[in-house]
N, C-alpha and C positions, 0 to 999 in steps of 0.2 A: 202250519208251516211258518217259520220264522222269515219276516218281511224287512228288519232291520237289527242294527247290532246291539239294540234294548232288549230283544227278545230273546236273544244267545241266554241261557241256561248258566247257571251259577259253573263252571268248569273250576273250581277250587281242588288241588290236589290231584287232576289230570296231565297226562303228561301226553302233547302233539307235536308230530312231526310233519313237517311241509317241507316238501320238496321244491325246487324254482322258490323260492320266500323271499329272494333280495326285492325285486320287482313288478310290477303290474299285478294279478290275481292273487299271486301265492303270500305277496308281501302282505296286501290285505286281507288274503285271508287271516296269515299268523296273525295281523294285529288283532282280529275279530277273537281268537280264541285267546290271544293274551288277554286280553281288557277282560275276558269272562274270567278271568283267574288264572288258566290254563301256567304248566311248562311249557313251553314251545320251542321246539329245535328247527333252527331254522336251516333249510339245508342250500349250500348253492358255490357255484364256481369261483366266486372274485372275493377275497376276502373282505379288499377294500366296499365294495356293495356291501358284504357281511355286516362288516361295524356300521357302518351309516343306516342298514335296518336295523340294527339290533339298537341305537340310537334314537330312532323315529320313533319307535313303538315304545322304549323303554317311558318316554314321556307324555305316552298316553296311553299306558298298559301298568298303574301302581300296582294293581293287585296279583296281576301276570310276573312270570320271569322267561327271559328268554336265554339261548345261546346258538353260536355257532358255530356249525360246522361245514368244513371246506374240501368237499371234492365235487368232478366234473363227472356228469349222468353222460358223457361222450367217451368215458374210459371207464372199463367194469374193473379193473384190475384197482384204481381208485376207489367206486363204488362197494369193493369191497373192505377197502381201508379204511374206510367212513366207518362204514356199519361196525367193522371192529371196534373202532375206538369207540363207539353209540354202546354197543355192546359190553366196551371195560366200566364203563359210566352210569349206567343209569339196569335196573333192573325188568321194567318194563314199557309198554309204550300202548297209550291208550287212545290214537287216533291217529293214524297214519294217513296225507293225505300224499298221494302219489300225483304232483302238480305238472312239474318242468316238462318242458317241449319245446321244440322248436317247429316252426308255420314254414315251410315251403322255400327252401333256398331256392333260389332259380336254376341254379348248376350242381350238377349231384357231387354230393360231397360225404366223406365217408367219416365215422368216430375211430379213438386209436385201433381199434381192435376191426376194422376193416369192414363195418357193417355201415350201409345208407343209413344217415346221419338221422332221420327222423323216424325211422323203425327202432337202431339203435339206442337213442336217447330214449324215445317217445314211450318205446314198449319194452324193451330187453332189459336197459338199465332199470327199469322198477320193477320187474320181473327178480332181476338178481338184489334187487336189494331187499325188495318185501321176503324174500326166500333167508335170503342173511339177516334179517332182523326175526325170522321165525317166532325162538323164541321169547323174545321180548313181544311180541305182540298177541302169542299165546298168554303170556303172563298177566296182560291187560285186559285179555279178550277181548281182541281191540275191534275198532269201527274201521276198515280197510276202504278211502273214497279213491277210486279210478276216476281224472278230472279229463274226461272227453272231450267232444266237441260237433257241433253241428254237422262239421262235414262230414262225422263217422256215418250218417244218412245216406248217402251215394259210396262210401267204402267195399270194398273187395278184397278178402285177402289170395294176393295173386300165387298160393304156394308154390308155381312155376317158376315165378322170377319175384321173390319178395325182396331184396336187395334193387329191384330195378336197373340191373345189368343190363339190360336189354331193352332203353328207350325210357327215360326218366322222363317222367311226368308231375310237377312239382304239386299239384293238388291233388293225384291220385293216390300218392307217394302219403303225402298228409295222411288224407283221408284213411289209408287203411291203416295207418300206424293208429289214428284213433279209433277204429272198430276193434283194432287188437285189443286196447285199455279197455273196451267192453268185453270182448272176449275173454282176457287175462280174470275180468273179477266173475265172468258168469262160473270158470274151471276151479278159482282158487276157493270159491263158496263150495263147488261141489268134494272138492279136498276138505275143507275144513270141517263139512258135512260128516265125510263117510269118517273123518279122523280124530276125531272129536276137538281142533285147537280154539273151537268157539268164537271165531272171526266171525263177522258180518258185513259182508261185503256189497257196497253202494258205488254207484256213479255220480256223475254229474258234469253237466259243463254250463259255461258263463255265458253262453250266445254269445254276441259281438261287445265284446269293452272294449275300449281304448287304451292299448298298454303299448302301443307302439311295436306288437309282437309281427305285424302284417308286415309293414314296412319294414323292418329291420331284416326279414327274412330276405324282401325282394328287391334287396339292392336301392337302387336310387334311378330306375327307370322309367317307364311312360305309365308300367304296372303297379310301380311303387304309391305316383302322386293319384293314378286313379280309386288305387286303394285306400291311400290315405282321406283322400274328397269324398270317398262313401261311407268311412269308417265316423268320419267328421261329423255327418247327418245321422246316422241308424245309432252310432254305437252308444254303450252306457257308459258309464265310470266305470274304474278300475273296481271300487268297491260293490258297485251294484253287481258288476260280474261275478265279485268274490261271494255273494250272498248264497248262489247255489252250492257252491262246496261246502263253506258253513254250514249248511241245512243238510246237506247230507254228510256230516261228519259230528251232527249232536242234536238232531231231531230225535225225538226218545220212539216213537213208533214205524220208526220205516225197517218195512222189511227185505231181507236180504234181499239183494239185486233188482231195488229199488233205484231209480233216474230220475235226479230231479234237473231242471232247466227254469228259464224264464218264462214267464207267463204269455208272451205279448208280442204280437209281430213276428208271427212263423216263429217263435224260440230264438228270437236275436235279443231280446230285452223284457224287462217287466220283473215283476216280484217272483222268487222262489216255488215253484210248485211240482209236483211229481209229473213226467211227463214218460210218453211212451217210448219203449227200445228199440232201437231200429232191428226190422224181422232179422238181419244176417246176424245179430247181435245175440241171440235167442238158440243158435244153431251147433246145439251140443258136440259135433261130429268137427266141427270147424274147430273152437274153442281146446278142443279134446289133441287136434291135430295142430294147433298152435301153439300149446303145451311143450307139448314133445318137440316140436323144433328149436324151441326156446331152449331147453331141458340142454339140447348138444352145443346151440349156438354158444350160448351162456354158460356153459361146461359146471351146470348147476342144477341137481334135484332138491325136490322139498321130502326131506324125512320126515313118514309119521313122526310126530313125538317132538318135534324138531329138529335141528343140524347138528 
C-alpha cells in the first residue's frame, strides 16, 4: 500500500477527475495524481479557488497537466452541465474520484433542486454525475473511489425521512449521506458486474485531516472552537488525509469494493491501509433500495451500454 507521494505509480497518459479539488483532501489529492503524470480535471464551485489550484499544482506537477472545470455538486441541473462539456472534451476518464462534501451545517439547509444539502451534494450529485460521465469511464475502465468517511460507522439510511424533514440532526444527517457513498459503490460494482462497463469500484476516507471542513460547516459557535481544539490535537494534514484516496484510486491489486482508511488511532490517522466496511455498508437490499430512490430523486438511470 502506498504510504507517500514517491510511491504513486508512473500515472503518464492517465486521465483523473476529482471532484471537491480547489481545497483540503481533493486538492491534494489532484496534486498527488498530477505530480505522477496524470490529467487531472479538477472539478469544483468558485472558479477563482479553480485557477489558484490549478496554479499551486501546476508548480509542482511538471510532468502532470491539469484543468478546470466549474459547476456546484449543490445543483444537478449544473452537475449535468459540467459533465457535458467533460464529455464534448475529452474521450475517456480513467480514475474518477467522487470527493466533495459538505460536514454538518448546523441548520438544515437545502441544494437548488430542494434536497438536504448533505445527501444532496454528498450522495445524489455523484450519483448523477458518475451516471453522466458513463461512458467516459466505460472507455477507461475506470477506477470509481467513493471518498467516505468515519462517521458512515454509526450511519442509517432513514428511507422514512431521508431529507430529514422531520427533525434535523446535523451528524446523523452526515453520517448517512456517507454510508450512501458506501452504498452507491457497493450497487454501481454490482451494475458494472452483471453489465459488462468494467468499473471497479473502491472507497476510502481520510479519517480526521485538517481542511478546515468541521468548522466551516458549524458556524462559529461553542461547537465550532470545540471542534476546532480537537481537530488541532488528533488530526493529520490535509495531505496525509489525501494518501487514502490516492491508494485507492491507483493501488494495482485492490479488489472491487475494497476500503482503505488510516492505519492508526481508531482510523482517524496513520498511513494508508485496507480497512473493514461498516456491516450496514455490505447490505445488498439497502444499497439496491437507495438506487432506485436516487434513479427518481435525480430523474436519472444508468443504461446498459451507457446513456
Amino acid at each position: 500500500m502506498i504510504s507517500s507521494q514517491q510511491d504513486v505509480p508512473d500515472l503518464s497518459g492517465k486521465v483523473a477527475l476529482v471532484t471537491g479539488a480547489t481545497s483540503g483532501v481533493g486538492l491534494e489529492a489532484a496534486r498527488m495524481l498530477a505530480v505522477a503524470g496524470a490529467h487531472v480535471i479538477l472539478c469544483g464551485r468558485s472558479a477563482e479557488k479553480g485557477i489558484a489550484a490549478i496554479r499551486e499544482i501546476a508548480t509542482e506537477a511538471p510532468r502532470g497537466t491539469v484543468e478546470f472545470e466549474r459547476f456546484d455538486m449543490a445543483d444537478l441541473a449544473e452537475v449535468a452541465a459540467g459533465a457535458a462539456r467533460i464529455g464534448a472534451t475529452h474521450s475517456r476518464i480513467d480514475i474518477l474520484v467522487n470527493n466533495a462534501g459538505v460536514m454538518m451545517p448546523p441548520e438544515r439547509r437545502t441544494t437548488a433542486d430542494g434536497f438536504e444539502l448533505q445527501f444532496g451534494t454528498n450522495h445524489l450529485a455523484h450519483y448523477a454525475l458518475t451516471g453522466r460521465l458513463l461512458p467516459l469511464l466505460q472507455a477507461g475502465r475506470a477506477r470509481v473511489v467513493s471518498v467516505a468517511s468515519n462517521a458512515s460507522r454509526r450511519g442509517r439510511m432513514r428511507f422514512e425521512d431521508l431529507q430529514f424533514e422531520r427533525g434535523y440532526e446535523p451528524w446523523d444527517a452526515y453520517a448517512q449521506s456517507k454510508l450512501a457513498n458506501l452504498l452507491f459503490a457497493r450497487h454501481l460494482q454490482k451494475l458494472s458486474d452483471r453489465s459488462g462497463w468494467g468499473l471497479r469500484c473502491v472507497s476510502a476516507h481520510p479519517g480526521l485531516a485538517s481542511t478546515g471542513l468541521i468548522a466551516s460547516g458549524m458556524g462559529n459557535g461553542m461547537l465550532a472552537r470545540v471542534a476546532g481544539m480537537f481537530t488541532s490535537v488528533v488530526a493529520q494534514s490535509a495531505a496525509a488525509g489525501a494518501l487514502p484516496i490516492v491508494a485507492a484510486a491507483v493501488e494495482p491489486d485492490l479488489a472491487p469494493l475494497d476500503y482503505v482508511g488510516p492505519s492508526n488511532f481508531g482510523g482517524w490517522r496513520g498511513k494508508p491501509k485496507l480497512v473493514e466496511r461498516p456491516a450496514a455498508a455490505d447490505d445488498d437490499a439497502a444499497a439496491e433500495r437507495l438506487w432506485s430512490v436516487s434513479e427518481n430523486l435525480a430523474n436519472l438511470r444508468y443504461a446498459t451500454g451507457g446513456l
